[in-house]
N, C-alpha and C positions, 0 to 999 in steps of 0.2 A: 282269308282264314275260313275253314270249313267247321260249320258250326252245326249240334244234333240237338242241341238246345238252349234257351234266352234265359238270360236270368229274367226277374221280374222288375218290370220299369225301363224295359231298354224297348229302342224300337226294332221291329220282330217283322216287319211286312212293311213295303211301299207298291201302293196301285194306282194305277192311273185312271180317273176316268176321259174319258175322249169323246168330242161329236166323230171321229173318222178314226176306227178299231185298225181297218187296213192298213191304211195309210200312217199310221203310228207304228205299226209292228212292223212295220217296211223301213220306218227313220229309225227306229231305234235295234232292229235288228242290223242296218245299215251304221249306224254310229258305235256301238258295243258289244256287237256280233253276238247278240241275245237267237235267240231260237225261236221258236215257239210251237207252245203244246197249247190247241184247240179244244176247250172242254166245254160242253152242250149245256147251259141252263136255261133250257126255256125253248119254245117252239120253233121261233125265231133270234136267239141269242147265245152266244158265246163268252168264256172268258178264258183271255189274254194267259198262260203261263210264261212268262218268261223264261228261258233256263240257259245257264252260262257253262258247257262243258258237262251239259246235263244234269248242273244242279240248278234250283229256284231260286232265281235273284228278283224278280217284282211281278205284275202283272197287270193287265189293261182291261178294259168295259166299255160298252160305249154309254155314256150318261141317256137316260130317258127320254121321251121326249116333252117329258112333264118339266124334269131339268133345265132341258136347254132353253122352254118357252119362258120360267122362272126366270132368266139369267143367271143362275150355275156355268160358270165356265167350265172348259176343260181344266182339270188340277192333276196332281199326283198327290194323294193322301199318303201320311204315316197312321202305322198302328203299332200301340204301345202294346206288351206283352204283361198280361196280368193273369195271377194264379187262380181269379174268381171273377166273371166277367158281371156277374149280380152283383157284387159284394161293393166292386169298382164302381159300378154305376153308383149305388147308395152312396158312395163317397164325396164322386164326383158333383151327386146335386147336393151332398151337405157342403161341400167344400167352397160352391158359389156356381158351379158351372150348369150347362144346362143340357140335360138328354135329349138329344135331335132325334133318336130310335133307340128304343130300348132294348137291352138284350135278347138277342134271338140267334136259335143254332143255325148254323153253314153247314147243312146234310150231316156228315159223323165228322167235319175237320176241323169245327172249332168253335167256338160260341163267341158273338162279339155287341159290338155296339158303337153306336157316333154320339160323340158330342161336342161341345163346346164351351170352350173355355170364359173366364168371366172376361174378358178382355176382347173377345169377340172369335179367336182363333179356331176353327175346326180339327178336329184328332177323331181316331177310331180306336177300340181296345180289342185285346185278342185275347184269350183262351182257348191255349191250341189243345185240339184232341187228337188228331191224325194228323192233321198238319202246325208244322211249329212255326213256319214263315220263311224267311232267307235261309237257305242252307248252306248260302258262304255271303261275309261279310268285310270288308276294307281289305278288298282286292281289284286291282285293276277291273273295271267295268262292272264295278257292285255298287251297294249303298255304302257309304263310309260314317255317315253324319247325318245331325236332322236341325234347323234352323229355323228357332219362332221372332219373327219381327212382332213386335208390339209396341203398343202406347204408354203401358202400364209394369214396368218392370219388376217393381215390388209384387206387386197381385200377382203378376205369372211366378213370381219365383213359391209365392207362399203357397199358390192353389197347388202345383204339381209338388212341390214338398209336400204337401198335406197327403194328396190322394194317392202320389205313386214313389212315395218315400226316395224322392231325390234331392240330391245337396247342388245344390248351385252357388260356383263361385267365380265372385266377379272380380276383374282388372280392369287397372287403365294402365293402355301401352300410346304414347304418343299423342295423348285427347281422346283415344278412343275406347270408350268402356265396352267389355264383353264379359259377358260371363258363363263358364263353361258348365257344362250339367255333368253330374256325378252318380253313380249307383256302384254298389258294391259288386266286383265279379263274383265268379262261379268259386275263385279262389279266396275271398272276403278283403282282396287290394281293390283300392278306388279304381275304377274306368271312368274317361269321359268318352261319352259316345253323341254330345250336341249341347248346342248353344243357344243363348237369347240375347238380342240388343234391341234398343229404343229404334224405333221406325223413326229417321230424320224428314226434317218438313220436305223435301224434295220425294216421298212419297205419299204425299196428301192424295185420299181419295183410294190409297188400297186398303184393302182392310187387314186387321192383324192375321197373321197365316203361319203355317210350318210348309218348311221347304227342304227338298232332300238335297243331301248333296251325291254325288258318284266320285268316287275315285277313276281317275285317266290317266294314261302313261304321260302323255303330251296336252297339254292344259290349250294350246295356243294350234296347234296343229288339228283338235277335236273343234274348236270353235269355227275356226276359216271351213273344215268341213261342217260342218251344220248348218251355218249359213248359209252354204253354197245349197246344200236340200232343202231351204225355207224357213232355216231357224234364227231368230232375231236374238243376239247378243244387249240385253239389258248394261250388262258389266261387263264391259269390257276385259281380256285377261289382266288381272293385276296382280300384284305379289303381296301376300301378308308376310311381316319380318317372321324371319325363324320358324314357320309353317308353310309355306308351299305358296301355289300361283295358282288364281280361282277363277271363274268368271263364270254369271246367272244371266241365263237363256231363256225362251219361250220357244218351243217345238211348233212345228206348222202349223198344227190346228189351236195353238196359244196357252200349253199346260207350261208350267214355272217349272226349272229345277235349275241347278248347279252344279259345275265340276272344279275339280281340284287335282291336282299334280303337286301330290304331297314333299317336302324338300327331303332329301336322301340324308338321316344322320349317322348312316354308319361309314 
């Protein structure tokens, strides 16, 4: 779906950052037939545009080298879409979380900021001015979804209801509780656009995070190719009932994401 603009609270941008720019835009122009537009910030650095059929679907950076001596991995951020990226912040540090960098403009395309969450998860905000973020969304080789594993389920649901006016509703299908995140569309009908569930003891030692997911024609046919170029299958492909067949990767250089091959219900 091609989109001219987010409402507020949905996520609006995913970027990668990378120790290997090249070698990233080569796996992932190679796995989703992404493009890339080369944009100059800095003497010696570039950023990544993605674009899918000439629109902007994510983009890439290489992390620092202040980062990578840190231990910062490679990751793929989301960034939520908000109508006051100051206003967010003040929320976000009443609300319990904590400003990693505070608001500051992106040339004239948008004003943002990092933080994190009480639970420990990292997220970015946007305040688009020139640029709005994805210009198509839950289409074959786009962002479809956004997935925070945590420890603390109650706390993640209350902080981001508090600061970015989302409803989060949970089930249990089969033992397994999930709960889907809500904001009102453009049309004032509920959307869900992402999810949260409890990090099981079989990932002790990660810490709470958000994870994108992509939409793909072939769930199982995307995974055998990615491994085949260096990419390691965490999850195997599996099937959620009556949603689709998913499985969570690490790219070459080891940034996390997800695909999904949504089930067909027309």
């Amino acid at each position: 779906m091609q989109v001219t603009k987010h409402v507020p609270g949905v996520f609006c941008w995913v970027e990668l950052g990378t120790s290997d720019q090249q070698a990233a835009r080569q796996f992932y122009g190679e796995m989703f037939g992404w493009t890339a537009n080369e944009i100059p910030v800095g003497p010696d650095s570039v950023y990544t545009m993605f674009k899918l059929n000439d629109l902007d679907v994510a983009a890439a950076y290489t992390l620092s080298s202040e980062e990578l001596s840190s231990g910062i991995p490679p990751y793929w951020g989301l960034y939520i879409n908000v109508e006051n990226a100051d206003a967010s912040a003040k929320a976000i540090a009443a609300a319990g979380g904590k400003l990693l960098v505070e608001p500051f403009d992106v040339f004239d395309v948008g004003r943002m900021a990092i933080a994190q969450d009480p639970t420990g998860a990292h997220f970015k905000i946007w305040q688009p001015l020139n640029h709005i973020g994805v210009s198509v969304i839950n289409e074959n080789n786009t962002m479809c979804w956004g997935e925070l594993a945590t420890r603390d389920l109650e706390t993640s649901k209350k902080f981001y209801s508090t600061v970015f006016g989302w409803n989060p509703q949970t089930k249990e299908d089969d033992g397994m509780r999930y709960t889907e995140i809500f904001v009102n569309g453009a049309d004032g009908k509920p959307v869900a656009f992402g999810g949260m569930y409890v990090m099981m003891p079989s990932m002790e030692g990660i810490p709470p995070h958000w994870l994108p997911y992509f939409s793909v024609a072939d769930c199982d046919g995307f995974v055998e190719k990615a491994t085949s170029l260096g990419a390691k299958a965490h999850v195997p492909p599996m099937d959620i009932p009556n949603v689709g067949r998913f499985s969570m990767l690490t790219d070459p250089q080891g940034a996390a994401f997800a695909v999904i091959t949504l089930k067909d219900f027309s």
